[in-house]
N, C-alpha and C positions, 0 to 999 in steps of 0.2 A: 410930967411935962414932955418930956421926951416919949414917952409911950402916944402921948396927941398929935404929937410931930411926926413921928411915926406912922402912925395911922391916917392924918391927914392927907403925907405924903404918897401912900402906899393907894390911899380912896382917888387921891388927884390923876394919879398912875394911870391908873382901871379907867378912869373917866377917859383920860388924852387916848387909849388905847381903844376905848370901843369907839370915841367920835371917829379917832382914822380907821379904825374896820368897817364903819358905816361907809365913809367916806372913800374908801379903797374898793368895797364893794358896790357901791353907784359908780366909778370909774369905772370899775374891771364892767358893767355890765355894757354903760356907754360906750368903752372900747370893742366890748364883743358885736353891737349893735352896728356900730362904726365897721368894722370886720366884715358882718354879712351881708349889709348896704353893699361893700366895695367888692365882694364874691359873685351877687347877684349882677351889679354892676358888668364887671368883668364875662360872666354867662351871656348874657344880653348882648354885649360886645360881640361875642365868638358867635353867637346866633345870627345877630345880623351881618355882620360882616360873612356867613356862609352861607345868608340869603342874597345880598350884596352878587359873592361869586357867580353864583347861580342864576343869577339873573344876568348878570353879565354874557357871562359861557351862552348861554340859550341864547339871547339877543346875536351874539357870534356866533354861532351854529346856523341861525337863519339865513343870517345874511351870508353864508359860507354855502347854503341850501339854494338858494337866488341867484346866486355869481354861479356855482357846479351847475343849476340847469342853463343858464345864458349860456356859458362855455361849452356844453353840449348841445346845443342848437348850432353859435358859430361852428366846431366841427365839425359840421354838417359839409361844411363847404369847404377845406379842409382838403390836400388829398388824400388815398386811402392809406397809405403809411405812414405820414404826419399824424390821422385822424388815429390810428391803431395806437400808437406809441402814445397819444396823448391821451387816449381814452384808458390804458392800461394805465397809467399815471392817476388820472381820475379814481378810476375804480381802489388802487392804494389808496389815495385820500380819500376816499368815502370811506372804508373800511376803519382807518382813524378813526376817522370820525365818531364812525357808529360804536367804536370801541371806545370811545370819549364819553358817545352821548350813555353809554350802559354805566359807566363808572359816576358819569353826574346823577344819574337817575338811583345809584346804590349811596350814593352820598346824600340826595334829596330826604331819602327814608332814615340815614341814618341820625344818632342821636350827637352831640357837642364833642364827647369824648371823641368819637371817629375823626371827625373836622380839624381837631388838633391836631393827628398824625397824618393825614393825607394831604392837609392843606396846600404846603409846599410842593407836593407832589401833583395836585389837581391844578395848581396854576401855574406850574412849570407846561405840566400837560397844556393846555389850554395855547399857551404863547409857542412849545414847540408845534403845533397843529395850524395856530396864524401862521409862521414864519414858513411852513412846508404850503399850505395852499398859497401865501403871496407869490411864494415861490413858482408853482405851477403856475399860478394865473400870469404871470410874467412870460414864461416859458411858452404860454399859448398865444401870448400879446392877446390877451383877454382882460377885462373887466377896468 
């Protein structure tokens, strides 16, 4: 009687044991699932949001392209060392610039990983670059 019992108990075991290893292994897979959803998720995120920038920054460089040629026409009329001084100021900012647009254009090619390390540093760039052309375009009473 006790060897039934025994054995019962021991078959009842094995049973509770493999339903939760079934049961722990559909979880554990549902969670790994759940995992790569929220991975891919987060990729997609950092993708767009560095197509986002980029679009941005360019929409801004145009219109920063549009305002530098108006502002070199009005110093046209300008006198000659007003026009000097503020054409040397120009010519800095364009140089940014283009040393902007080379850094956007190595960011465009590059992959997700890059975008995470430069991020901060391409949108700090960006707002130091508005804040120095407001600045000129002020300085000329242009735009």
């Amino acid at each position: 009687m006790f060897t039934n019992r025994l054995i019962l108990l021991i078959t009842a075991t094995m049973l509770l044991f493999t339903a939760c290893s079934e049961k722990t292994n559909k979880n554990a897979e549902n969670v790994g699932k759940e995992v790569e959803n929220t991975v891919e998720s987060a990729r997609n995120d950092v993708q767009q949001t560095k197509e986002e920038f980029i679009a941005e920054a360019e929409r801004t460089l145009e219109k920063m392209n549009e305002d530098i040629s108006e502002a070199e026409e009005q110093l046209k009329e300008k006198s000659e060392e007003a026009r000097e001084k503020a054409e040397e100021k120009l010519e800095k900012l364009k140089g940014e610039r283009d040393s902007f647009k080379e850094d956007l254009a190595e960011l465009q090619e590059s992959g997700k990983d890059k975008w995470k390390e430069v991020k901060d540093e391409m949108q700090a760039g960006l707002e130091t670059l508005k804040t120095k052309y407001n600045r000129l375009l002020e300085d000329l009473q242009v735009g």
